[in-house]
C-alpha positions in Angstrom: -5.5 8.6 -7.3 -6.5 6.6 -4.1 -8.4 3.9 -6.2 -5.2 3.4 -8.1 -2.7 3.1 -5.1 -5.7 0.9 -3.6 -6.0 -1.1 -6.5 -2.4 -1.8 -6.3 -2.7 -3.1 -3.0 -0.7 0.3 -1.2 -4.0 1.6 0.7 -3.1 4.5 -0.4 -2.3 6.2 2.8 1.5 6.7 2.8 1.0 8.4 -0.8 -2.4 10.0 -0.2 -0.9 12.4 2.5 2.0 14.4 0.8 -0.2 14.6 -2.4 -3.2 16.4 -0.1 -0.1 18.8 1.3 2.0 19.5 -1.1 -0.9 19.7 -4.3 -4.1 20.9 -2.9 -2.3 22.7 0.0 -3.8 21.2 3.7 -2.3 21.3 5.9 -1.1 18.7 7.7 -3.0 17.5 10.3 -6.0 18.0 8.3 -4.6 16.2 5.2 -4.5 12.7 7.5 -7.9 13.5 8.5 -9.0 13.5 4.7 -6.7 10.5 4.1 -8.2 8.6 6.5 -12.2 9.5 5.3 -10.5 9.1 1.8 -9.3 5.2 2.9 -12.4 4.0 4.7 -14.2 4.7 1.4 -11.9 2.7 -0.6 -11.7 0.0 2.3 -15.3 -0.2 2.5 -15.7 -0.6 -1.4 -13.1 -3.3 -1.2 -14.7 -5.2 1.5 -17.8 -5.0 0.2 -16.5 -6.7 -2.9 -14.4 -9.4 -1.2 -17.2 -10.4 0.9 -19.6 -11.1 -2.8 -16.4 -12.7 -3.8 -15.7 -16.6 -3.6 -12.3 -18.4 -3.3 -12.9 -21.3 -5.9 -9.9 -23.4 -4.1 -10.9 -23.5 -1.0 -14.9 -23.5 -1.3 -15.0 -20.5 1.2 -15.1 -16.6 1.4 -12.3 -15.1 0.1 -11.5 -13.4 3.3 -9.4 -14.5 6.2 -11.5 -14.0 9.2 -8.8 -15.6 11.4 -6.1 -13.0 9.5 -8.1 -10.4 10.0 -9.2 -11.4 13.9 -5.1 -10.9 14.5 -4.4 -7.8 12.6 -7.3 -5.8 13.7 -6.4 -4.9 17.2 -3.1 -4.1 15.9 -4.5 -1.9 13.5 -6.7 0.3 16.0 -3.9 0.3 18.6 -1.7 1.6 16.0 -4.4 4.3 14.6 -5.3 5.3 18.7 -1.3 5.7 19.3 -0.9 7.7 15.8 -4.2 10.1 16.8 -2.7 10.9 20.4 0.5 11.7 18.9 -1.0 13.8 16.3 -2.3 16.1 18.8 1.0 15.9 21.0 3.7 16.7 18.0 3.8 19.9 16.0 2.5 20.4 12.6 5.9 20.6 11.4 7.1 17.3 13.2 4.8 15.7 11.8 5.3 16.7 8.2 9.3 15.6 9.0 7.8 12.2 9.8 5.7 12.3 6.9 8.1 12.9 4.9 10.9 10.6 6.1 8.1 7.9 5.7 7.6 8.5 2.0 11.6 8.4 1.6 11.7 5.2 2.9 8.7 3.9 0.7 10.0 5.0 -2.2 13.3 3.5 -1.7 12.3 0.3 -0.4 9.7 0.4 -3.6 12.6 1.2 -5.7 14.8 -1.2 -4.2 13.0 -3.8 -5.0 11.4 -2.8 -8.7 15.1 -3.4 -9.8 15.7 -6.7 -8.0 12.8 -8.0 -10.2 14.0 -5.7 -13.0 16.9 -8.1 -12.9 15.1 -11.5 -12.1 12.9 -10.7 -15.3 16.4 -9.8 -17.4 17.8 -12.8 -16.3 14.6 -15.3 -17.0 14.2 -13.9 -20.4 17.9 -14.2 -21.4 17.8 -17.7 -19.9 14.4 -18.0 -22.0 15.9 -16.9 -25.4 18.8 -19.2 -24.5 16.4 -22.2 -24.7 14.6 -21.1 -27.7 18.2 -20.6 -29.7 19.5 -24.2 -28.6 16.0 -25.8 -29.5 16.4 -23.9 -32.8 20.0 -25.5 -33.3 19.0 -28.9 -32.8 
């Protein structure tokens, strides 16, 4: 499961979490825990690759070192905050939280699979439109 959310460019972590609780029945401080070994494997694997990787338009490494220079504190001071509060906020607090968050995914992710639902409607009709006229004349 993680190498497909990770192959579809998710991480894997906001999925990853509720399917360690709810199927293999952690609980939930140590299901983040296992998320986050579960990640850094992936992560690794993926850098790993990238760095072998070329980016034939620009002549250089396909990764963004001045990107990446940006987002990494960001990262850490995020995962730092999200540790201490782990350890402040009850188990069942932070299964709330979880939860809410993978509400909110899947809406957003939904929200937006059928605004290009529609996009790709209308292209196609627009598509087959061209196609009957060119037929015509």
């Amino acid at each position: 499961m993680a190498g497909l959310f990770m192959a579809g460019g998710m991480g894997g972590g906001a999925m990853m979490v509720p399917i360690l609780i709810y199927l293999f029945k952690y609980h939930s401080k140590a299901a983040i825990y296992n998320a986050y070994a579960i990640i850094f494997g992936g992560a690794s694997g993926n850098f790993l690759y990238s760095l072998m990787e070329k980016d034939y338009d620009l002549g250089g490494p396909q990764i963004n070192y001045d990107v990446a220079a940006l987002t990494i504190p960001c990262l850490l001071s995020g995962t730092l905050i999200g540790v201490r509060l782990n350890y402040a906020f009850p188990e069942t607090l932070i299964l709330l939280f979880l939860t809410m968050l993978v509400i909110f995914t899947l809406y957003k992710i939904l929200r937006r699979a059928i605004r290009l639902k529609g996009e790709e409607d209308l292209a196609f009709k627009k598509e087959r439109e061209n196609e009957l006229n060119k037929d015509e004349g």
